[in-house]
C-alpha positions in Angstrom: -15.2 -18.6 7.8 -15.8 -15.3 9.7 -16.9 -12.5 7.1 -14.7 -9.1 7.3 -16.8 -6.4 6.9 -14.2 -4.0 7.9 -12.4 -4.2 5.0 -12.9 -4.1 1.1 -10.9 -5.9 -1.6 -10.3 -4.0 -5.7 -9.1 -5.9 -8.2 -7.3 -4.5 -11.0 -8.1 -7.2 -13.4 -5.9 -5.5 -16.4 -2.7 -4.3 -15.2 0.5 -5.2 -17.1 -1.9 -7.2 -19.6 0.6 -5.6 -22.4 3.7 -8.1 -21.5 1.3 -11.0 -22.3 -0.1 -9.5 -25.5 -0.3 -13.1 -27.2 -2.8 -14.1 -24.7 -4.4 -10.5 -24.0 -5.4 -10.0 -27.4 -8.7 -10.7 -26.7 -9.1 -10.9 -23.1 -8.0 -9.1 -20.3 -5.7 -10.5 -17.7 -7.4 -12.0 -14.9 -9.8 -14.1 -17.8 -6.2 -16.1 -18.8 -6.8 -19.3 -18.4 -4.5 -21.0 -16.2 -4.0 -24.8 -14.7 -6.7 -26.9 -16.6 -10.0 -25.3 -15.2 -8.8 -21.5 -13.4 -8.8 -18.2 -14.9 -6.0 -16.0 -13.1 -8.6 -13.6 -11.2 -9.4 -16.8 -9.7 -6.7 -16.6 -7.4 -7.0 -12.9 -5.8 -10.8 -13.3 -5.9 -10.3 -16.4 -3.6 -7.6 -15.1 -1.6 -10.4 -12.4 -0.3 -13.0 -14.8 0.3 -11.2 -17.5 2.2 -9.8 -13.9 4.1 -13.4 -13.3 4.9 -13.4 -10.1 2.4 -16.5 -10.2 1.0 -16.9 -6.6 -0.9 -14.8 -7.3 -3.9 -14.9 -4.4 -7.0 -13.2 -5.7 -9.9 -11.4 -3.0 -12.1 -11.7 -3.7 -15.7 -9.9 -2.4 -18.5 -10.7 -3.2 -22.2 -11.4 -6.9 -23.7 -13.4 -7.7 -20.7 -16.1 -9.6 -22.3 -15.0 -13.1 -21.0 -14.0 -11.9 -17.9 -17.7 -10.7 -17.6 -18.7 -14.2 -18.8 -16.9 -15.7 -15.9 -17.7 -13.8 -13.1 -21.1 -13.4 -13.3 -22.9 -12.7 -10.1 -20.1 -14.1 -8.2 -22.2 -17.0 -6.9 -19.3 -19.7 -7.3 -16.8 -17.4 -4.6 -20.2 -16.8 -2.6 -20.2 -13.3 -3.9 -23.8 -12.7 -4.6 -24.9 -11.0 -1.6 -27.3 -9.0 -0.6 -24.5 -7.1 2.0 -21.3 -6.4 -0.1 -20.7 -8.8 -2.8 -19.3 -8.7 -6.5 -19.0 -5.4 -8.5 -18.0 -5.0 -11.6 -16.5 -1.6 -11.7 -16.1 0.7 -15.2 -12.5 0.6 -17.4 -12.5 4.5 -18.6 -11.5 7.5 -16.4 -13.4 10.6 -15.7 -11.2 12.6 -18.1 -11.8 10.6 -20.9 -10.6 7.1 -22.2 -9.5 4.5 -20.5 -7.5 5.0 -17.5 -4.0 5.0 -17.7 -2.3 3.6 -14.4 -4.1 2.5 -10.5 -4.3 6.0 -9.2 -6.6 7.3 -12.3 -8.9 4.3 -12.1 -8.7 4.9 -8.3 -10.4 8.2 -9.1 -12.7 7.0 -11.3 -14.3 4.5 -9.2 -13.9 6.4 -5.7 -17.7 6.8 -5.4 -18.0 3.1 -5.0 -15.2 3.0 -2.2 -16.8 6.1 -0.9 -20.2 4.2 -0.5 -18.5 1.4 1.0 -18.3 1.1 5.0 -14.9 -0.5 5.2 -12.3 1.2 7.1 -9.1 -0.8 5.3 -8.6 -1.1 1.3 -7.0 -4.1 0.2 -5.6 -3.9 -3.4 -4.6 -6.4 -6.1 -3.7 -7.0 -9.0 -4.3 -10.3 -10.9 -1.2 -11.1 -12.6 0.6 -12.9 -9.3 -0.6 -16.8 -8.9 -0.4 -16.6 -5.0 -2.9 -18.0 -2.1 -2.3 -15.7 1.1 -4.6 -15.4 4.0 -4.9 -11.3 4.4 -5.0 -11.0 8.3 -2.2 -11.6 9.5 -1.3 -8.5 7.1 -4.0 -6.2 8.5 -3.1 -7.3 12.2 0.3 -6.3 10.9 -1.1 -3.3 9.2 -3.0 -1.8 12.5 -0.6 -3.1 15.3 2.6 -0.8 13.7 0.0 1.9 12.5 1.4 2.1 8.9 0.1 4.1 6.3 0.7 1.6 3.6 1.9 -2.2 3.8 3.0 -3.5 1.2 3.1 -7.3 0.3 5.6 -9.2 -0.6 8.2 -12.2 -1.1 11.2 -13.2 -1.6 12.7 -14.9 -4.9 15.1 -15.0 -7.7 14.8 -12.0 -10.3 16.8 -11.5 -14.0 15.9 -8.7 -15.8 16.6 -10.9 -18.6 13.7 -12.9 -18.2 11.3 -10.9 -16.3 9.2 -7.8 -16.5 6.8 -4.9 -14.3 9.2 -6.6 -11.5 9.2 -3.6 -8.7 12.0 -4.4 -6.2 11.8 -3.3 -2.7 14.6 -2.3 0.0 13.6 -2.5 3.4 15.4 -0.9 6.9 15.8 -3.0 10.1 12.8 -1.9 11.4 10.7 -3.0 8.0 10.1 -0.1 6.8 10.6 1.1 2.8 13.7 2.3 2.3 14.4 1.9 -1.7 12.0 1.4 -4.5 13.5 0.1 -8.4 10.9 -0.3 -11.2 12.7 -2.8 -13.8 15.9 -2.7 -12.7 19.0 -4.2 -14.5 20.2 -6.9 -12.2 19.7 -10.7 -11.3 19.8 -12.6 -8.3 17.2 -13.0 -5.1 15.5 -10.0 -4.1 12.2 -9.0 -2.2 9.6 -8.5 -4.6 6.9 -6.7 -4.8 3.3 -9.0 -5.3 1.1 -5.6 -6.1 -0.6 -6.1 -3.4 -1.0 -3.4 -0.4 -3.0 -3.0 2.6 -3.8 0.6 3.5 -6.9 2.7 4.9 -10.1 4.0 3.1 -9.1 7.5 4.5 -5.8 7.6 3.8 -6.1 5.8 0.0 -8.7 9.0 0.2 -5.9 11.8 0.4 -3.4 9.8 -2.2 -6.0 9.8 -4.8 -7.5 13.2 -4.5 -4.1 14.3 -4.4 -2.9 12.5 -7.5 -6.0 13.5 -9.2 -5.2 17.6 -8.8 -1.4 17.0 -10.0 -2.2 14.5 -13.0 -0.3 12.0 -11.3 -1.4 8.2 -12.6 1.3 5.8 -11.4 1.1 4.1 -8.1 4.3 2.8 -8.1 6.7 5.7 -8.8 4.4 8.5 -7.3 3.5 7.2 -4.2 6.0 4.4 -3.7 9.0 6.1 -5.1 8.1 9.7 -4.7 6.8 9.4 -1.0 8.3 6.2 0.7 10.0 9.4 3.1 7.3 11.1 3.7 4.8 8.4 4.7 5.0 5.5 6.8 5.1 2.4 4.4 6.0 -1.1 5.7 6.4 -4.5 4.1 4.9 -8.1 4.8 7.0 -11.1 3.7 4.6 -13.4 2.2 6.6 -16.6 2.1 3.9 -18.9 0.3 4.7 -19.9 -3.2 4.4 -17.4 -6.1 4.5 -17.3 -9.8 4.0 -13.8 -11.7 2.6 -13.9 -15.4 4.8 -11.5 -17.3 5.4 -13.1 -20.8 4.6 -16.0 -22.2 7.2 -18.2 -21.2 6.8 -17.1 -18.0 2.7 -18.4 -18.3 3.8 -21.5 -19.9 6.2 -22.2 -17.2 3.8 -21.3 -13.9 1.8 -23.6 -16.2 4.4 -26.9 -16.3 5.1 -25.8 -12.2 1.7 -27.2 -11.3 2.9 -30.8 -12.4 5.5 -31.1 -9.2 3.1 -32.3 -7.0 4.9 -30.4 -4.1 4.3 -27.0 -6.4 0.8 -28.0 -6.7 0.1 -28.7 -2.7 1.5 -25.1 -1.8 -0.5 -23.1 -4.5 -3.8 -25.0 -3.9 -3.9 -25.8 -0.2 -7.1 -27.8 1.8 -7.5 -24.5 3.9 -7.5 -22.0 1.3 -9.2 -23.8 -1.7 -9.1 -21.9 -5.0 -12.7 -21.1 -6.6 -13.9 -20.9 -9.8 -17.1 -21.0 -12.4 -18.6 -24.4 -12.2 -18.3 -26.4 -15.6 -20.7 -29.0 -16.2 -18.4 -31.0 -18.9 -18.5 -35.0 -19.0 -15.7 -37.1 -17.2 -12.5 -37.6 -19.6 -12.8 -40.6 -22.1 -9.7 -42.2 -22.8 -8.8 -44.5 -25.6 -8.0 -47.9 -25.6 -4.4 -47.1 -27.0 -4.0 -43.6 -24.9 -0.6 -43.2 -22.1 -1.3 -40.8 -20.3 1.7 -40.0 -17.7 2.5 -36.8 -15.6 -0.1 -34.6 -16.8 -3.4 -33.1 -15.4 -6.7 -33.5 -17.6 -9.4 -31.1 -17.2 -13.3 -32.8 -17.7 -14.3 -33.3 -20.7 -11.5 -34.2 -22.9 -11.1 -37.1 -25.1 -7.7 -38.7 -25.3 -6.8 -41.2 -27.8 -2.9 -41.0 -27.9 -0.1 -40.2 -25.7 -0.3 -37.3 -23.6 3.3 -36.9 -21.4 4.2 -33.5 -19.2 1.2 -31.4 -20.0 -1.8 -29.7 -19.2 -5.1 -30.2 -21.0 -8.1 -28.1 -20.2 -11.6 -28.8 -20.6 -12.7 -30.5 -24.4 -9.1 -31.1 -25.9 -9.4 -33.6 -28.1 -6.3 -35.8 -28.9 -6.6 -38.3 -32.1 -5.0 -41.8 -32.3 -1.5 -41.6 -32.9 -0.7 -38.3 -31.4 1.9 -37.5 -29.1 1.6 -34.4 -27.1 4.7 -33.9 -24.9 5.1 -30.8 -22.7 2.3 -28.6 -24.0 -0.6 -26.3 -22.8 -3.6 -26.8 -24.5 -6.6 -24.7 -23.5 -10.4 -24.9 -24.0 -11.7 -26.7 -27.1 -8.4 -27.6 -28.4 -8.7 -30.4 -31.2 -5.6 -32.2 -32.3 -5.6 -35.0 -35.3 -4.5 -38.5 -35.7 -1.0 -39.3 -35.7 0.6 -35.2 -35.0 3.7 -34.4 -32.5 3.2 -31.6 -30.5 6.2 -30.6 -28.2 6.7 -27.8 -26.3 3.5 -26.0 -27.7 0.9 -23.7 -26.2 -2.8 -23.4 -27.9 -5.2 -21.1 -27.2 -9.2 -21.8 -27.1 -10.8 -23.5 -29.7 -7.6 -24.4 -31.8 -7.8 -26.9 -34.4 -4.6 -29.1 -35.6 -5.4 -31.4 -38.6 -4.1 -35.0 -38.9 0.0 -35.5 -39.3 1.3 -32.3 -38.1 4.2 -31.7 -36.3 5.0 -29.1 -34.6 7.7 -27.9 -32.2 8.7 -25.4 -29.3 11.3 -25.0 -26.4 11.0 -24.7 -23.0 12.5 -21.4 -23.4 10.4 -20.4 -26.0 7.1 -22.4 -26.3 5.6 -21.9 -29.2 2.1 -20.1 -29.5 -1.0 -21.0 -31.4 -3.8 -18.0 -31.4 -7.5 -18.8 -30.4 -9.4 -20.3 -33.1 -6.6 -21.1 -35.1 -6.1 -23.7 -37.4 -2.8 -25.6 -38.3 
């Protein structure tokens, strides 16, 4: 992998953490656990490093303790570096309080792009389960000279069932024509991924701009307000893609990964997914467990029937017990002889013997962190 010094990746690690508030409560977005061993800022972070972006700033928010936790120095993305690396960048703005949308925490953190020697920006946010290798995107970005490309796919949208959806029109000549932030409508559209390629000088005169008028909002000041006046052009990303807006929408990206076709596109040989090294046991299973379509993180212990779900690392399932179509994260402990269908548990949940308990597809139900049932 070459490394990219020209260019340096943000991360805004908290954006739109209110439509998951179940799961936000005490974390911020990109620390949601996700697939049996990933955290969600797993997937941008890696997208820059297999890219060959190796200057990464990660915006926080609030509730950013575990996502501290996780990251670390960045060793396991080979981000501790001497050159560029991982920075964890501040969550409150320069006027006071946290910041209140990308263009305010773009202010507050300029010195550290100012510092930087890339000449392109690469921004993202960590709420899109995506892998996408970013060059072709900044070939695309310097051979038409745009001031802004964004990035973005293709796919079905009901403003029934999702949210922060920011739909894009584009001319023959692909450039932004139309901009709608949540609108009322359903069918298959190009979407928006929050992502956006655009220059360290030219992200220079947005924010400094924004920051004399008290402007905040990415999307409807710059996207909206000046898709005439500058040149912004889009970049069909056609890979696989699974935004994390509510919690059936987590719960489904969730069950997606168990259609092993899914699962090949997300996590593909060339762009391999990266995240902190665990150093659990290998899964024990029972002499009376039936384990069938399901992936099981290390360190679990399964002594009854686990069908359609994902376990992640130390779920404990008793004799007995049939989990059916479930999430269950970190530390998870289920009893003898329960029926779980349909459920998602947070970290370090504890279900005592007998229980039963039930969800829908369309609406799972939710167990907090350390709960107990």
């Amino acid at each position: 992998m070459s490394v990219n010094y020209n260019v340096l990746g943000l991360i805004f690690a908290s954006m739109h953490d209110g439509y998951v508030s179940e799961l936000t409560k005490q974390r911020t977005m990109g620390s949601i656990p996700f697939g049996g061993r990933y955290r969600l800022i797993d997937f941008p972070l890696s997208n820059f490093v297999n890219s060959g972006v190796t200057e990464v700033g990660v915006i926080t928010k609030s509730n950013y303790g575990s996502l501290l936790d996780h990251l670390g120095s960045g060793r396991d993305w080979d981000l501790s570096r001497k050159k560029g690396g991982l920075h964890l960048l501040p969550p409150y703005s320069q006027t006071g309080g946290i910041y209140k949308g990308r263009l305010d925490a773009l202010s507050n953190i300029w010195s550290f792009v100012e510092h930087s020697n890339a000449k392109y920006v690469i921004l993202s946010n960590a709420d899109v389960v995506t892998t996408i290798d970013f060059n072709p995107v900044l070939q695309q970005h310097m051979d038409t000279e745009a001031d802004i490309t964004l990035i973005y796919s293709k796919g079905m949208f009901d403003s029934d069932k999702n949210n922060c959806a920011t739909i894009l029109d584009f001319d023959s000549e692909n450039t932004l024509s139309g901009v709608l932030v949540d609108p009322q409508m359903a069918g298959e559209c190009s979407q928006w991924l929050d992502m956006l390629i655009i220059s360290k000088e030219f992200l220079k005169k947005i924010v400094s701009e924004a920051a004399s008028r008290n402007q905040y909002s990415f999307t409807r000041e710059i996207l909206q307000g000046k898709n005439n006046e500058y040149r912004i052009m889009g970049y069909e990303h056609k890979g696989l893609f699974m935004r994390i807006d509510s919690i059936q929408s987590y719960y489904t990206a969730n069950q997606m990964l168990l259609d092993s076709e899914k699962r090949n596109a997300l996590f593909k040989k060339s762009m391999p997914v990266y995240t902190k090294i665990g150093d659990n046991g290998p899964v024990k299973y029972g002499l009376e467990s039936d384990i069938s379509n399901s992936l099981i993180a290390d360190g679990c212990v399964i002594e009854g029937t686990v069908e359609n779900s994902i376990l992640f690392r130390g779920v404990t399932v008793g004799k007995g017990t049939v989990v059916r179509d479930c999430v269950l994260l970190q530390g998870t402990k289920v009893g003898a002889n329960c029926t779980l269908s349909s459920i998602i548990t947070d970290k370090n949940v504890e279900i005592s013997d007998e229980k039963v308990l039930t969800g829908s597809e369309t609406y799972p139900l939710y167990i907090g962190k350390n709960g107990k049932i």
